[in-house]
N, C-alpha and C positions, 0 to 999 in steps of 0.2 A: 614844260615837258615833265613827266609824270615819271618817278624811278622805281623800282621794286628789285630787293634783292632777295632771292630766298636763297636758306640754308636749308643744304643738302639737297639731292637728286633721287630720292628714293620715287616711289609712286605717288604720292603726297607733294612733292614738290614740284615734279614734271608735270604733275598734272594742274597745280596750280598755274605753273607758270602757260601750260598749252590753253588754257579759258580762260587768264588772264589777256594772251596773245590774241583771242580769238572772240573776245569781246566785243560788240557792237557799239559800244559807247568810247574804245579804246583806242583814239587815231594818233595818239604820240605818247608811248609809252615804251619804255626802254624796261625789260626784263634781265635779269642777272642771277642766275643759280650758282652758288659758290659750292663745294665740298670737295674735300680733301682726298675721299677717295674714288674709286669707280663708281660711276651711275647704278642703283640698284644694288650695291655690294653688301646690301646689310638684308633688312628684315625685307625688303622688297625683291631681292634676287632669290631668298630662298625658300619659298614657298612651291618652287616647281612651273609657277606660272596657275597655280591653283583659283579656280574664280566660283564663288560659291553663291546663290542665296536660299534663302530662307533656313540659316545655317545659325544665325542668331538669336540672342533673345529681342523679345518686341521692345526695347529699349531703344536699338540700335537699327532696327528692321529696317523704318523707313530708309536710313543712310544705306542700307546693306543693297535695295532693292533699287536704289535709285545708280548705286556704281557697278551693279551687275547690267542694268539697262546702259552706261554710258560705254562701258568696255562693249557689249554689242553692235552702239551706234558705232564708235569707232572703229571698230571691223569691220563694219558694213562700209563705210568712207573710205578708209585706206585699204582696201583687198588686206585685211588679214590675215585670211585664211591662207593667200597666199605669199606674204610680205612676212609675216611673224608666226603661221602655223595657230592662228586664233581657231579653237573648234568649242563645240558646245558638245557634251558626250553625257554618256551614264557612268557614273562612280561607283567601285564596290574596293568595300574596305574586303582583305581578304586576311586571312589568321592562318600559317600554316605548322603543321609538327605542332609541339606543346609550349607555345609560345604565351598563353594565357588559359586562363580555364574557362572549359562555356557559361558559368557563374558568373564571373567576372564582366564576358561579352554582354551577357543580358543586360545586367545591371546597366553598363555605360548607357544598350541600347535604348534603355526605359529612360535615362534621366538627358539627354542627348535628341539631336532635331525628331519631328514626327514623322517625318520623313524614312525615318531610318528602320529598316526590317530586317531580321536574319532572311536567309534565302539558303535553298538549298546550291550544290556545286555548279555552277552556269557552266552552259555548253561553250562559252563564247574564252572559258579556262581547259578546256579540252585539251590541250596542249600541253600543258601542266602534268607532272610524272603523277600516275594513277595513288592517289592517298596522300599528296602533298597538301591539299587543302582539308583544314579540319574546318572551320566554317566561313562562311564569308556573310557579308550584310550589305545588302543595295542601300547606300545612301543618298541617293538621288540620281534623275534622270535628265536629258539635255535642257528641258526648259530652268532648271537651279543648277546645272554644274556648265562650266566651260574651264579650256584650257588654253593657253596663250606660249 
């Protein structure tokens, strides 16, 4: 019998241990995630549930594209959408009042994904008190962002 223990429970560990579980080669294999705190309490609970790609540099891409494609298989198997609220959306970073200077926004937007474009005030902020927004920038659209 075959034992693995991993530390910590973050997304990294869960997920090892769920395709370690789910192995084709794995018929007597005892899994063990030990940590001291709650599942996900660290760097994995606080991203919002944020699922990005092509958000990286081509360093990391391959890894970046292959776990935005498994977070979809996964929701597609387990009803996500309706089980844990998995959706795939459009992103916009929004800057409101004087919160930074439009010098500043450029800049990041130039050195940051290619992806990334100022936009003018979306209809879809309409809602929003008239002049709240001084600018916003689409960072991506459903096929690189989802959210969990």
């Amino acid at each position: 019998m075959t034992r693995t223990v991993i530390v910590r429970a973050g997304i990294i560990g869960v997920s090892t241990a769920y395709y370690l579980s789910h192995s084709p080669w794995n018929s007597d294999h005892v899994i063990t995630i030990v940590d001291p705190c709650t599942p996900a309490s660290g760097a994995s609970g606080k991203g919002a549930g944020f699922l990005s790609c092509n958000w990286t540099g081509k360093e990391t891409s391959s890894l970046e594209e292959l776990s935005f494609r498994l977070y979809k298989d996964l929701a597609e198997r387990y009803q996500g959408a309706e089980r844990w609220g998995y959706r795939q959306c459009r992103v916009l970073s929004v800057v409101s009042g004087k919160a930074r200077s439009r010098s500043e926004e450029v800049q990041w937007s130039e050195t940051g994904s290619k992806r990334i474009r100022t936009t003018e005030p979306s209809v879809e902020l309409s809602w929003l008190k008239p002049g709240a927004i001084e600018s916003q920038t689409f960072l991506g659209d459903p096929d690189s962002f989802a959210q969990w």
